[in-house]
C-alpha positions as CSV (number, residue, x, y, z in Angstrom):
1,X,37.2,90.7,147.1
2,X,36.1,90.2,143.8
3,X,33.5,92.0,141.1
4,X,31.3,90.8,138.9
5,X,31.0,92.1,135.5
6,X,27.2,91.6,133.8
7,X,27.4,90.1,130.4
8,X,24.9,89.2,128.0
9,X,26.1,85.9,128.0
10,X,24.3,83.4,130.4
11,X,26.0,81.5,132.9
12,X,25.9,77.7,132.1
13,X,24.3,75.3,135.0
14,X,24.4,71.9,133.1
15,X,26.2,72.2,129.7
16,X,25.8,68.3,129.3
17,X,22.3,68.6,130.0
18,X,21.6,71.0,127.1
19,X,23.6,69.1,124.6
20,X,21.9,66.2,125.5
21,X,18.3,68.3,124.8
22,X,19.6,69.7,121.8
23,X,20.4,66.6,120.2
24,X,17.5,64.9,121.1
25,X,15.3,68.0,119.8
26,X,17.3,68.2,116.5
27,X,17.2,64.2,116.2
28,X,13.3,63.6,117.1
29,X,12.5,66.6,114.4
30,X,15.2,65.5,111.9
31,X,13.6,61.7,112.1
32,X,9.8,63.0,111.4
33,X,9.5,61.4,108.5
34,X,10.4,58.3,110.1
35,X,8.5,58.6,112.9
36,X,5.5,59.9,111.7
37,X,5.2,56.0,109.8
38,X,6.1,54.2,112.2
39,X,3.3,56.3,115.1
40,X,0.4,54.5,113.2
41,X,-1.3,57.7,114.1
42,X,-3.4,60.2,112.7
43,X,-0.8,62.6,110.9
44,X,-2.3,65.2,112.4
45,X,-2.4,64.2,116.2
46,X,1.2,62.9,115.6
47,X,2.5,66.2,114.8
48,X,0.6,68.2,117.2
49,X,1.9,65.7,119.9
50,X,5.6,66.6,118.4
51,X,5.4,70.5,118.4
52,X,3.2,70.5,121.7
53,X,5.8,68.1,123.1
54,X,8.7,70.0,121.8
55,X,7.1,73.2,122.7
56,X,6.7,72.6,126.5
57,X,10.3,70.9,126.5
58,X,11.6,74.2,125.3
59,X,9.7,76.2,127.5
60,X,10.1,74.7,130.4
61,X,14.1,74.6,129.9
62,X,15.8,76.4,132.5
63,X,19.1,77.2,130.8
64,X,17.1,79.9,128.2
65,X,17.4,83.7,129.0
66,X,16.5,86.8,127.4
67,X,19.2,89.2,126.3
68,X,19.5,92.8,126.1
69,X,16.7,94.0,123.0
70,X,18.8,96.3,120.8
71,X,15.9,97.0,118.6
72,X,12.4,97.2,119.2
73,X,9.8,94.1,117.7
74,X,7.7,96.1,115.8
75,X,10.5,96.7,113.1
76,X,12.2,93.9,113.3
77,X,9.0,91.9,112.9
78,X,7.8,93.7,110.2
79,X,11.4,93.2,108.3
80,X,11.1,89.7,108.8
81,X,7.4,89.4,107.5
82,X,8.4,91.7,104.5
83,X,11.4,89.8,103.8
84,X,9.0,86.1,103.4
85,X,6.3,88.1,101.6
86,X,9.4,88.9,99.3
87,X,10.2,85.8,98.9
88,X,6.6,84.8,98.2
89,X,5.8,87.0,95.7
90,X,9.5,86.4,93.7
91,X,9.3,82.5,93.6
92,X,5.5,82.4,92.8
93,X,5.0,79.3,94.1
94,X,1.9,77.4,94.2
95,X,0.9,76.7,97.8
96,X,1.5,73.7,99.9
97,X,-1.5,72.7,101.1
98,X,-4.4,73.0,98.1
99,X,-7.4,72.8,101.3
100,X,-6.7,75.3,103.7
101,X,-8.4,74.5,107.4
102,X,-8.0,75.8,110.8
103,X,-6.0,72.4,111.5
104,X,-3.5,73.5,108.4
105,X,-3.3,77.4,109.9
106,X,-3.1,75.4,113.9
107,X,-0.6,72.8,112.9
108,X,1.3,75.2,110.9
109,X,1.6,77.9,113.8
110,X,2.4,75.5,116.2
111,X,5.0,74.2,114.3
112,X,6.2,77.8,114.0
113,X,5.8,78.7,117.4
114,X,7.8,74.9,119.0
115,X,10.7,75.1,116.6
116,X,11.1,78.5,117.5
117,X,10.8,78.1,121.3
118,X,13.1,75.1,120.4
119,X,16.0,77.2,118.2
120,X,15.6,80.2,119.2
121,X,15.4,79.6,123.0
122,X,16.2,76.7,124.1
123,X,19.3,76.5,121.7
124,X,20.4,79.5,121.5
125,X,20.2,80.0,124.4
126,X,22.6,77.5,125.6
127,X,25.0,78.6,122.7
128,X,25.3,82.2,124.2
129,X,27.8,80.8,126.5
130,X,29.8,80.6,123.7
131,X,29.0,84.4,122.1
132,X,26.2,85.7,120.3
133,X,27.9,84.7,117.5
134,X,27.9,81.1,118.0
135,X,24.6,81.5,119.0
136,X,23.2,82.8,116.0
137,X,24.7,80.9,113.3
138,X,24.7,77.6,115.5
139,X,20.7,77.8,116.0
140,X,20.4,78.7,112.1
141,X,22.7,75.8,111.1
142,X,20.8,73.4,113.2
143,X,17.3,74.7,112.4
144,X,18.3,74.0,108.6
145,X,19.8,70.9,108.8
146,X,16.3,69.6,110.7
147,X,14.6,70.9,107.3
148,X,16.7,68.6,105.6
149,X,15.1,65.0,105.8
150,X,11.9,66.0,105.5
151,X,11.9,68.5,102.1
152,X,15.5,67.3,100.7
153,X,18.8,68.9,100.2
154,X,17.5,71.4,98.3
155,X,15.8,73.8,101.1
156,X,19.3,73.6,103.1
157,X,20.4,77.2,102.0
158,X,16.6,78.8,102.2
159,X,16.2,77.5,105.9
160,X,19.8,78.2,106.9
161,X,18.6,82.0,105.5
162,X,15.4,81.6,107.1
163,X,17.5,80.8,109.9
164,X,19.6,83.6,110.2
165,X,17.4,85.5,110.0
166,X,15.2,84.5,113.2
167,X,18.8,84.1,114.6
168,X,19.0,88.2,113.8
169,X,15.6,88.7,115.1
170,X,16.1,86.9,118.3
171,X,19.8,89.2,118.9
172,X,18.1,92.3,118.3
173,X,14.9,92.1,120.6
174,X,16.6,90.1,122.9
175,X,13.7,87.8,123.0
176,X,12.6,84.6,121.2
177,X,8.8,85.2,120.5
178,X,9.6,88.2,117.6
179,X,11.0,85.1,115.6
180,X,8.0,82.9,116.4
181,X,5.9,85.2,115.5
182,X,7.6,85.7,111.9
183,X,8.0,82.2,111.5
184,X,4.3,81.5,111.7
185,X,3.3,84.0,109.2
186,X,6.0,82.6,107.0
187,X,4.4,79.2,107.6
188,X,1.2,80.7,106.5
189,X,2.5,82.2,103.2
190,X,3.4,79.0,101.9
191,X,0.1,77.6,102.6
192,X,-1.9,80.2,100.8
């Protein structure tokens, strides 16, 4: 007779399966800028088709799962938020986008919103097999490398920050919609 012992690490169904997602996920959002000239769409119904499409993938995804929360969202959100408004303020930067709309603030949060369903659940979930560890800094190494071919080598070390820290976020609530939420008002600081 045996026992089980309850881990926050997920068991793994289809480990191919999710590597095969993950690169797929990682290789559609690191080829944007290819893509998006070769769609011969509307720029913005090409990336809304992206996030929503990458969004539902990462969703739907079986393999995710919520961990034990060690902290509660409020704080931790609130951290994060602080922590880009920091940022913000210290770099001074003019914004992004010199006409905000509702379809800037829409795009912007569903961006958020699909790479952090994407990174947060979908990929780190699967790399909790592995340890929260791997977890954390794998989704953060991948979400910056993504960054990469569409803003340049430069960003690399903000988003790999920007990525631990949603990687932090996720641990401690155990849940990947504390990040998604910070991401999204992050997205919105640059724009205004």
């Amino acid at each position: 007779m045996s026992t089980a012992v309850a881990s926050d690490r997920p068991a793994v169904a289809a480990p191919r399966a999710a590597v095969v997602v993950m690169a797929g996920g990682c290789g559609v959002l690191a080829a944007r800028p290819l893509l998006l000239g070769a769609a011969g769409v509307p720029p913005a119904l090409f990336f809304a088709g992206l996030f929503g499409a990458l969004g539902a993938v990462s969703l739907l995804w079986r393999g995710a799962c919520a961990t034990r929360a060690a902290a509660g969202p409020l704080p931790v959100f609130a951290l994060g938020v602080a922590a880009f408004a920091a940022g913000r303020v210290l770099t001074a930067g003019t914004p992004a986008v010199h006409q905000l709309s509702f379809l800037v603030v829409g795009l912007n949060t569903l961006a958020a919103v699909a790479e952090e369903a994407f990174f947060r659940r979908l990929v780190y979930g699967a790399l909790l097999a592995a340890g929260p560890g791997a977890a954390l800094v794998g989704s953060a190494v991948l979400f910056a490398a993504v960054h990469v071919t569409v803003y340049g080598l430069w960003v690399l070390p903000l988003d790999l920050a920007a990525g631990l820290l949603f990687g932090w976020q996720r641990r401690a609530t155990g849940s990947w919609v504390v990040p998604a939420a910070t991401h999204a008002v992050a997205n919105l600081l640059v724009v205004l």
